[in-house]
N, C-alpha and C positions, 0 to 999 in steps of 0.2 A: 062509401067506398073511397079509401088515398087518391085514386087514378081518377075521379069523377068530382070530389068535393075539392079537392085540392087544386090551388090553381098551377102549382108546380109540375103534379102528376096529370095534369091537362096541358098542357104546354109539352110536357114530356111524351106522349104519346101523340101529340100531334108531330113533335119532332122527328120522333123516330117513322111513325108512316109518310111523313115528309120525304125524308132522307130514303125511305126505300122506293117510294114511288120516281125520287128524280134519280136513282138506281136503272130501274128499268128504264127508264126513258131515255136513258144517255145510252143503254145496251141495246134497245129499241130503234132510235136512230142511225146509230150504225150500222144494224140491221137493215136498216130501209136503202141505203145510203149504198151498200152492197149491192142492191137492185139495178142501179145505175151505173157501174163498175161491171159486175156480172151477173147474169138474170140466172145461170145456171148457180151457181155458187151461193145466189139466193134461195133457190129453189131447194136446193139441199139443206140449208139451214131450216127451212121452211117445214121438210119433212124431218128432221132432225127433234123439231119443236113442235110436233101433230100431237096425237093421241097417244105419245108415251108415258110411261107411268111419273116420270121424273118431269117434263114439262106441264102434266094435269097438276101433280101437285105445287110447283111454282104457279100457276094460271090460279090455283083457287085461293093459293098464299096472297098471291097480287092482288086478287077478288076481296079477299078479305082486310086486307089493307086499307084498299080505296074505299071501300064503303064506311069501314073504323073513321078513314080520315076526313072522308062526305057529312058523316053525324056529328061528328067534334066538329065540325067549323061551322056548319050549321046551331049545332048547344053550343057556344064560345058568342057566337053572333047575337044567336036571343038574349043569352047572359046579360052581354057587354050592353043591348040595348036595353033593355031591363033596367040595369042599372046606372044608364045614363039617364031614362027618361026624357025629360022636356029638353034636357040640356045637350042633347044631339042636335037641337034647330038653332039652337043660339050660335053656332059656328057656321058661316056660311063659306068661307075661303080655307085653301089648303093650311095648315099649318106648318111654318116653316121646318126643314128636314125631313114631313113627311111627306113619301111619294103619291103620287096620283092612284098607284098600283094596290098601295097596301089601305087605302083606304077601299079599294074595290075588289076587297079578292071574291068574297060574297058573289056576289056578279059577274067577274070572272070566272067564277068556278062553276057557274051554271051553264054559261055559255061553251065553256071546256067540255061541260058532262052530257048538254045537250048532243056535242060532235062526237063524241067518245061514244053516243048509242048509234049515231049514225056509222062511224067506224069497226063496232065490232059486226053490224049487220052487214058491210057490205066485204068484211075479211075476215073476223072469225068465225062467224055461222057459216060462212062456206069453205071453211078450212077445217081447224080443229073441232069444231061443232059435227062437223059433217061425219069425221073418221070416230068421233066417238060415240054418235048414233048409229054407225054402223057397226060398232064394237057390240054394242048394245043390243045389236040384231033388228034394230029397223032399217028396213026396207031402204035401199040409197041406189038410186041411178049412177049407173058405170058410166057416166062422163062427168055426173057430181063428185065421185068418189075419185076419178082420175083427178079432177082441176083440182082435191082440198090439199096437196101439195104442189099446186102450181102458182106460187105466191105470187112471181113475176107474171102470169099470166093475168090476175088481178090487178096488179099493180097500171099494168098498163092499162088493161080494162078501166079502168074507171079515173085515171091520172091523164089519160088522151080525151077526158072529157073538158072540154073549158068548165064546165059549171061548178063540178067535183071538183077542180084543180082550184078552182079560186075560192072556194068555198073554205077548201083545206088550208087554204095562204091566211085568208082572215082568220080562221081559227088558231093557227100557228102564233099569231103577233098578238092574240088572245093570251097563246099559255106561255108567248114570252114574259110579256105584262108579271100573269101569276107568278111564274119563275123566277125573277127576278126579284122579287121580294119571298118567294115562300121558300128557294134556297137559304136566303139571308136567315127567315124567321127560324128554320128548322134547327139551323147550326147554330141560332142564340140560343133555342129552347134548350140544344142539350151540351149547353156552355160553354159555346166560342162568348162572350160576350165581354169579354175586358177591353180594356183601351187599346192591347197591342193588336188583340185578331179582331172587334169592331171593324176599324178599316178596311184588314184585309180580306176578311167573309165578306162584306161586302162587296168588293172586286171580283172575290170566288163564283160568287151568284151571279153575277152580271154577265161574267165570263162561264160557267155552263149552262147558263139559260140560253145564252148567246150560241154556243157552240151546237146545242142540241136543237134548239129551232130550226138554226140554218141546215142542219145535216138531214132534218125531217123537209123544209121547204124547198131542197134539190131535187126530190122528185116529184113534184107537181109542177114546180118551175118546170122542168124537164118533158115533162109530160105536154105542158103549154107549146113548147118551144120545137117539141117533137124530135129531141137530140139527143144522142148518146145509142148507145148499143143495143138498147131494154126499148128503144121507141124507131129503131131505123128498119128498113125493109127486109134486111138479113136476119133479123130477131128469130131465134130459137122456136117463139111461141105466135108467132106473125099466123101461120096456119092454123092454134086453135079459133074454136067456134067463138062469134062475138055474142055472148049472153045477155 
């Protein structure tokens, strides 16, 4: 098959699930980002993005995506080491131009997907997971069912925790790392790569990698620091249950 023996059509389809995943993640952060600004405004987005039929099918589009783009880089890694053999040890220092990052997406990306289970468990199984098992007709507690559109209610839940918040900080400078280089890879794969955009994809990535980190790192910083309107005593969601 083109897309699987070809190294073009590999490179090509890691492109594109590249480019769509740091899609969601820029639309993602903003999302978050809104939490801190307004927990109700979140909140609405929140149920806007539950168990509807147009948000299910984006979630299993995104599903499908990442996991496309989890196999490929995983077969691209055996390939590549396959094919270097022994001659992978004989380099023990960076090689100039190349970054620290793209030598380690491998690893990074484990470390990314390790947090990514710990993240859907502690905000999509009790959101969209929840309204769509109850869509489903099981069985769901009227206070599980009230909180799986109370995203700001989560948010603070588990972002007033120091442990979750720092937890999430290192993670964060984890998918800058990947970012930074897997913007840049994406947009060469599907042909920025001449001399004139070279440069400037490069700057492109640095600058949304940069942009979307920090806009995700706000609210756990935030959380830490117990500020803004989503963590002060007047909070909309101050009175639900601490779970």
């Amino acid at each position: 098959m083109w897309l699987i023996d070809s190294s073009i059509g590999r490179k090509l389809i890691m492109g594109i699930t590249g480019v769509m995943l740091v899609v969601f993640l820029l639309f993602h952060s903003i999302m978050n980002f809104v939490a801190i600004i307004n927990p109700e405004a979140y909140d609405a987005i929140s149920a806007f993005l539950g168990a509807n039929w147009y948000a299910l099918i984006a979630t299993m589009g995104l599903g499908l995506g990442f996991i496309v783009h989890i196999v490929y880089a995983f077969y691209l890694t055996v390939r590549n080491r396959i094919a270097r053999g022994n001659d992978r040890y004989a380099v023990t220092s960076t090689p100039e131009g190349v970054s620290w990052a793209s030598q380690n997406m491998l690893v990074l990306g484990i470390i990314i997907l390790g947090f990514l289970a710990l993240h859907l468990y502690q905000f999509w199984s009790k959101m969209q997971l929840v309204e769509v098992l109850h869509m489903a007709g099981v069985h769901t507690p009227e206070e599980d069912l009230l909180l799986a559109t109370k995203g700001a209610h989560w948010v603070k839940h588990y972002f007033s925790q120091p442990v979750y918040a720092v937890l999430y900080i290192v993670w964060l400078v984890a998918l800058w790392y990947h970012l930074t280089h897997g913007v840049w890879s994406s947009l060469q794969s599907l042909g920025l790569n001449n001399k004139t955009w070279y440069p400037r994809v490069k700057k492109i990535s640095n600058v949304v990698a940069t942009i979307i980190v920090l806009l995700f790192i706000a609210v756990p910083v935030f959380g830490l620091l117990e500020a803004g309107p989503l963590f002060s005593a007047t909070s909309t969601y101050h009175s639900l249950p601490t779970l």
